[in-house]
C-alpha positions as CSV (number, residue, x, y, z in Angstrom):
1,X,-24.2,-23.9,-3.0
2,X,-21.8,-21.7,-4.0
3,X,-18.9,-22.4,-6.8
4,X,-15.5,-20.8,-6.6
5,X,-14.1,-18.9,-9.6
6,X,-12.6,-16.1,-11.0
7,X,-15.5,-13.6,-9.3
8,X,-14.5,-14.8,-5.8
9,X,-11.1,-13.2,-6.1
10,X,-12.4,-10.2,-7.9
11,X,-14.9,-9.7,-4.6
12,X,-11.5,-10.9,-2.2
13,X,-9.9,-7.8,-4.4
14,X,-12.5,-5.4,-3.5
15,X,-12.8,-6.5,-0.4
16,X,-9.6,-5.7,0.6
17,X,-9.6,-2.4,-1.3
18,X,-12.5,-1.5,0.7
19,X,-10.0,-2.2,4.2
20,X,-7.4,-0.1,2.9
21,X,-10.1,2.7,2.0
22,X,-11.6,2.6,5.1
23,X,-8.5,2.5,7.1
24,X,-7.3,5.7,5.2
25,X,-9.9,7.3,5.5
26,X,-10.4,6.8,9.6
27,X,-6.2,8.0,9.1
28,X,-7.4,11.3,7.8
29,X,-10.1,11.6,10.4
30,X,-7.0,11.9,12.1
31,X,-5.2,14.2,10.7
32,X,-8.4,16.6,10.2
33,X,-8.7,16.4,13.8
34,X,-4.5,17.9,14.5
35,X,-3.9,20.6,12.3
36,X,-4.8,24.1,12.9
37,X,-3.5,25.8,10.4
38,X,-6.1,27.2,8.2
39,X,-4.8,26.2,4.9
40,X,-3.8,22.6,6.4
41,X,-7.5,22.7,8.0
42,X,-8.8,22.7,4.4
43,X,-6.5,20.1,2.8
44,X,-7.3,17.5,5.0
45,X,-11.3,18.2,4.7
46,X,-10.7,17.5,1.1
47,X,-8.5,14.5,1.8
48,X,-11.2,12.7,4.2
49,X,-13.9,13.6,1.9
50,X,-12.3,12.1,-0.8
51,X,-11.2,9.0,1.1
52,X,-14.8,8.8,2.4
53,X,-16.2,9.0,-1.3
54,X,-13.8,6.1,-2.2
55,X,-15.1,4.2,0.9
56,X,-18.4,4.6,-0.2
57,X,-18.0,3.8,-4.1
58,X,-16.6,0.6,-3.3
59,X,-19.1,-0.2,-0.9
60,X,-21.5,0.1,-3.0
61,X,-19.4,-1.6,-6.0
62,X,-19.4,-4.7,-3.6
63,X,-23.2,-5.0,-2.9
64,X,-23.9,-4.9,-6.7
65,X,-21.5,-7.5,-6.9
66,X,-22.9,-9.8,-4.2
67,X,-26.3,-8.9,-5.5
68,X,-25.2,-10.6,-9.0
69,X,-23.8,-13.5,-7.5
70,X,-27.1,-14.2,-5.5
71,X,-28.9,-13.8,-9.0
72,X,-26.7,-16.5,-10.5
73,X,-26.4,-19.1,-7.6
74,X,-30.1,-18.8,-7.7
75,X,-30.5,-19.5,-11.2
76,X,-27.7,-22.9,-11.0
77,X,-29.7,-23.8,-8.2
78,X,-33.0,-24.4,-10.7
């Protein structure tokens, strides 16, 4: 069974990073998909690939976590 400690909040923390990364991201979907002016049209493809990168980093930061925390319950279950 799982213990609650200090790495359960960390992973709450990321968590919810990972919400407001994937809600700004979807938000400059958005905004991609209104402006047609050229220059604008270029900002916010930088801006959604930058807030899909950041989606994706902290996905991944969150699977490595949960990967360590199944190592360690493991082990305390021995």
């Amino acid at each position: 069974m799982f213990t609650f400690n200090r790495s359960d909040q960390e992973l709450r923390e990321m968590i919810d990073n990972l919400n407001t990364a994937h809600r700004e991201w979807k938000a400059k979907e958005e905004i991609f998909k209104e402006v047609v002016d050229p220059d604008l049209v270029d900002i916010a493809i930088y801006e959604m690939e930058a807030s899909k990168i950041k989606y994706t980093y902290l996905l991944k930061r969150i699977k490595r976590q949960l990967g360590k925390e199944r190592i360690m319950a493991d082990n305390k279950a021995e």
